[in-house]
C-alpha positions as CSV (number, residue, x, y, z in Angstrom):
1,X,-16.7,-1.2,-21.9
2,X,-13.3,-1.6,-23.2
3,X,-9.9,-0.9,-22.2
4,X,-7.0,-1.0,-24.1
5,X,-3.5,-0.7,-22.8
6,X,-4.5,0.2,-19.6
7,X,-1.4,0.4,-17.0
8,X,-1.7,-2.1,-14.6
9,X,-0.4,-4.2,-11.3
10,X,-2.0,-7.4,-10.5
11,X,-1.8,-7.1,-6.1
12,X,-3.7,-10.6,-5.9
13,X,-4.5,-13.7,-7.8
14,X,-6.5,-17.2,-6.3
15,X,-7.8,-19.7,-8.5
16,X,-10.9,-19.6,-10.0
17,X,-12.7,-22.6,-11.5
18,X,-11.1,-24.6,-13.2
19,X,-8.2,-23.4,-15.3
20,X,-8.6,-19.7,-14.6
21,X,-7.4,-17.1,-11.5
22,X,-9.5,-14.0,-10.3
23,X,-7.1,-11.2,-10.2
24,X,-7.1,-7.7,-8.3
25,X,-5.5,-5.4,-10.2
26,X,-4.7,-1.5,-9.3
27,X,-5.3,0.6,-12.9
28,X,-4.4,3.9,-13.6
29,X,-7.8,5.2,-14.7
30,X,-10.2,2.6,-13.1
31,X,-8.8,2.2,-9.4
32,X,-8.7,-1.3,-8.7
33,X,-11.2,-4.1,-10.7
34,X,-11.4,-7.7,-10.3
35,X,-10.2,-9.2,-13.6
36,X,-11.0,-12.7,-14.6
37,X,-7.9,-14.3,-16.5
38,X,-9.9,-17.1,-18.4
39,X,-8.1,-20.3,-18.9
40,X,-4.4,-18.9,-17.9
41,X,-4.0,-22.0,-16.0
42,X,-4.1,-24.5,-18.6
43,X,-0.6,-26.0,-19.5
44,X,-1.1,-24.7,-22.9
45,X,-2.6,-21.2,-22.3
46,X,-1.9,-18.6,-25.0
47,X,-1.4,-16.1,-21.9
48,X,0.8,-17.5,-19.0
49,X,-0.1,-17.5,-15.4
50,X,3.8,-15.8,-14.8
51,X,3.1,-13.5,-17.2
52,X,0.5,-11.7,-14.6
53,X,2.9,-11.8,-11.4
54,X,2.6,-9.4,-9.0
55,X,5.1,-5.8,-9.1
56,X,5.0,-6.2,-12.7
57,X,4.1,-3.0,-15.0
58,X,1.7,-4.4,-17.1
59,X,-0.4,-3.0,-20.1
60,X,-4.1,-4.9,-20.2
61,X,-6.5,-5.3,-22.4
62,X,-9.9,-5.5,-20.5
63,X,-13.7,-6.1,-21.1
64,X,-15.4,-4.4,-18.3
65,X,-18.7,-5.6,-17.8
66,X,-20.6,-5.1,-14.5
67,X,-18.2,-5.6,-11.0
68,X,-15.8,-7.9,-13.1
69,X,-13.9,-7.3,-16.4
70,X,-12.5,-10.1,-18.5
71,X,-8.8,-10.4,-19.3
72,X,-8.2,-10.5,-23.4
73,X,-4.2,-9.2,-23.2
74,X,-1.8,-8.4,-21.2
75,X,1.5,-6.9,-22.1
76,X,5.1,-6.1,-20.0
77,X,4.9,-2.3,-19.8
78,X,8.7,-1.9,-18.2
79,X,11.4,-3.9,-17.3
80,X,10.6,-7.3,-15.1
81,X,10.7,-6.0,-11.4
82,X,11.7,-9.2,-9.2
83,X,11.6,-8.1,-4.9
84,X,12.7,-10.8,-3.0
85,X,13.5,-11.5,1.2
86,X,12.7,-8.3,2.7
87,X,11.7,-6.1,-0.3
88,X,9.4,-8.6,-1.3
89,X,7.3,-8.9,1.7
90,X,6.5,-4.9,1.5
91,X,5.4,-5.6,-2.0
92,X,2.9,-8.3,-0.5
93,X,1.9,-5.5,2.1
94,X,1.3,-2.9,0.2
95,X,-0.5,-5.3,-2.5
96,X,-2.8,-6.2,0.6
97,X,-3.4,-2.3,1.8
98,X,-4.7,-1.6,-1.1
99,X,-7.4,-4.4,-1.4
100,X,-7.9,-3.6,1.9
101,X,-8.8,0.2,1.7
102,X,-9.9,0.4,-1.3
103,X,-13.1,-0.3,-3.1
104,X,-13.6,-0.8,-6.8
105,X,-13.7,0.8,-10.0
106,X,-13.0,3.9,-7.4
107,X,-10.4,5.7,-9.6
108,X,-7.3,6.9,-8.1
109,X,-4.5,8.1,-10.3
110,X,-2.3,9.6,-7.3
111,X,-2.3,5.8,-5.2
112,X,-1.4,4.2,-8.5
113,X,1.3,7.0,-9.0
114,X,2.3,6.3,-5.1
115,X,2.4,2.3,-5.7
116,X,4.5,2.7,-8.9
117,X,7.4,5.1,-7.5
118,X,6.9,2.6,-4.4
119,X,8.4,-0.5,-5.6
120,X,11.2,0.3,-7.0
121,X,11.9,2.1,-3.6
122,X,11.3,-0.8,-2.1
123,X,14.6,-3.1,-3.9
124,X,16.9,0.0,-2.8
125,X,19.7,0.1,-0.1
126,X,18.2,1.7,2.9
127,X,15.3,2.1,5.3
128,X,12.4,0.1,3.6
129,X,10.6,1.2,6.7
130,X,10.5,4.5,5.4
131,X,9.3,3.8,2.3
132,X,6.3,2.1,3.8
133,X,5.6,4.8,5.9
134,X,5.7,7.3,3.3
135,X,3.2,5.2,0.4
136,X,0.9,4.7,3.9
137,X,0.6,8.4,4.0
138,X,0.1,8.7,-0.1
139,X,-2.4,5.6,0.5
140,X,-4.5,7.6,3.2
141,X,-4.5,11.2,1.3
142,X,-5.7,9.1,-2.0
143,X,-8.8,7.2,-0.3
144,X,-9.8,10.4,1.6
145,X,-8.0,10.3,5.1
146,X,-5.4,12.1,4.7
147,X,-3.4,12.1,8.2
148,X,-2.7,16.1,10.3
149,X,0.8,16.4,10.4
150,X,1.5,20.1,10.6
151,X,-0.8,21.6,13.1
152,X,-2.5,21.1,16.5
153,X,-6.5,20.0,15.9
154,X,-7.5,21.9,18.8
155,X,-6.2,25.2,18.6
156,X,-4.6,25.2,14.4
157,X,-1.5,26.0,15.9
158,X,2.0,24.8,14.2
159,X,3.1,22.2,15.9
160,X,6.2,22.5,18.0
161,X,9.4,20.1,16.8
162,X,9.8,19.3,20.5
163,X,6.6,18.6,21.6
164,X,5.0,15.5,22.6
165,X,1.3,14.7,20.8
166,X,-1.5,12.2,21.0
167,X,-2.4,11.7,17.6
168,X,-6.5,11.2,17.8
169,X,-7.7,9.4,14.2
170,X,-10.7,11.4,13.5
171,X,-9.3,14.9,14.8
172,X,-5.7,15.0,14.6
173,X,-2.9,15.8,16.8
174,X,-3.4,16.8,20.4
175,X,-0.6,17.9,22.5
176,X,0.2,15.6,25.7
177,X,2.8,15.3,28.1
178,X,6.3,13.7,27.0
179,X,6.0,9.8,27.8
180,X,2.4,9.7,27.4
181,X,1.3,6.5,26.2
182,X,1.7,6.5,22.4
183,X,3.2,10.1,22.0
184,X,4.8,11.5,19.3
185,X,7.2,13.9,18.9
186,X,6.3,16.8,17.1
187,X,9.6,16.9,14.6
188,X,8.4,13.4,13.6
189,X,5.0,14.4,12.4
190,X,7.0,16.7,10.7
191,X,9.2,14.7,9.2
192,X,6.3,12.8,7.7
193,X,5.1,15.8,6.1
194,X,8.2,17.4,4.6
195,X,9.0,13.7,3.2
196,X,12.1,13.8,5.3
197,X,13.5,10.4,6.9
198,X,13.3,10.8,11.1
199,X,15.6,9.1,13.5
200,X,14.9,5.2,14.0
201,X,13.2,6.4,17.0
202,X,10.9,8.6,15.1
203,X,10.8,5.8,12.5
204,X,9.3,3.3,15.3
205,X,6.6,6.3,16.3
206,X,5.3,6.4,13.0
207,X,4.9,3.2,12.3
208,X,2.6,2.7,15.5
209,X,0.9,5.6,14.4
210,X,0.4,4.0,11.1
211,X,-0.9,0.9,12.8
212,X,-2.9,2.8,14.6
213,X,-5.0,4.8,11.9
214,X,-5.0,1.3,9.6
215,X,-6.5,-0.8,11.9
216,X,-9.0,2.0,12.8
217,X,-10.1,2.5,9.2
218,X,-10.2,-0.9,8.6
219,X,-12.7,-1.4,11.3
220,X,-10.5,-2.5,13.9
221,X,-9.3,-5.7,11.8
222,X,-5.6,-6.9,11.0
223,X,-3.5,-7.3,8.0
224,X,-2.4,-10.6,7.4
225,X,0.9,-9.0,6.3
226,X,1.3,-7.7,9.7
227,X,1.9,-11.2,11.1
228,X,4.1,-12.7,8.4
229,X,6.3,-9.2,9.0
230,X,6.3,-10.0,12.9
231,X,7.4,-13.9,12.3
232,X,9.6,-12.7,9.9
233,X,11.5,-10.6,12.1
234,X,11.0,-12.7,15.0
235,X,13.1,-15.3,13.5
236,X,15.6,-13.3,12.9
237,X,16.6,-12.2,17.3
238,X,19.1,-14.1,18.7
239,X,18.7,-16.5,20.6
């Protein structure tokens, strides 16, 4: 099958024989596909390995045969998007959620919608922490797990701004007695589902929450983005 101009990101790339590179790309009407970029590696290539960086909008031309489709174009499809320091590391972990939780040729036009308005986030002043938070959310409705955040999974009843809750992966939010290990506040469940910025305290909830549900869906494994962000930030205490 062939594909024509098919918007594109390439999240990974590794070497791949010789003079080539297996890429994973996210598509916007195939999901994510492994893509072999034939001979990109060669000094003299007619395409050019830095032509197929990551956080790039790219158009591609692709021959999809079987699990893998073969690269025979690629083409900028905006302007060059360059995240560095910070910004750049959530690129790298958003790139690796998605090979992580997704399978593919699944199609998923909302995730690749979520990823594109992502990045751009990510190179603004502000909280980048909220901006992962938020395409972690988008990342869990568009695979099929999308998170409770408005009511109680025990009784369906709103939940309360000032409650404390024990959020239970496969059922939802349970309510629980303020300073319960791993509570969260109510408002910032809330938060979370109005798309509205908590407090950094309410920041540091979700994003144990989010740790949380990731690790449980990937079968309690790790990101490997999770450990450069803790050395990263490590390095950065006082003394």
């Amino acid at each position: 099958m062939l594909l024509d101009q098919q918007p594109a990101y390439v999240l990974h790339a590794r070497p791949y024989r010789e003079t080539s590179l297996l890429l994973e790309c996210l598509t916007r009407d195939h999901g994510r596909i492994g893509v072999v970029a034939r001979g990109v590696r060669r000094e003299r290539a007619r395409l050019q390995r830095a032509q197929l960086e990551p956080f790039q909008p790219l158009a591609l031309d692709l021959l999809l045969r079987g699990e893998l489709a073969t690269l025979r174009g690629a083409e900028p499809a905006g302007a060059p998007r360059r995240l560095t320091g910070d910004a750049g590391l959530a690129g790298l972990y958003l790139n690796e959620l998605v090979v992580r939780l997704t399978g593919r040729q699944d199609p998923m036009p909302d995730l690749f919608a979520a990823y594109a308005r992502t990045l751009p986030r990510l190179a603004e002043p502000g909280t980048l922490a909220w901006q992962l938070r938020r395409f972690e959310r988008d990342l869990l409705m568009a695979i099929g797990y999308a998170l409770q955040l408005e009511a109680e999974a025990d009784s369906g009843e709103p939940l309360a701004p000032e409650g404390s809750y024990r959020y239970q992966v496969e059922h939802g939010p349970v309510a629980c007695p303020a300073g319960a290990p791993r509570a969260i506040r109510g408002a910032d469940l809330l938060a979370l589902a109005a798309d509205q910025c908590p407090d950094t305290a309410g920041l540091a909830a979700l994003r144990r929450l989010m740790r949380e549900v990731i690790r449980f869906h990937l079968g309690g494994g790790e990101l490997h983005a999770w450990r450069v962000l803790a050395t990263a930030m490590s390095r950065r205490q006082p003394d």
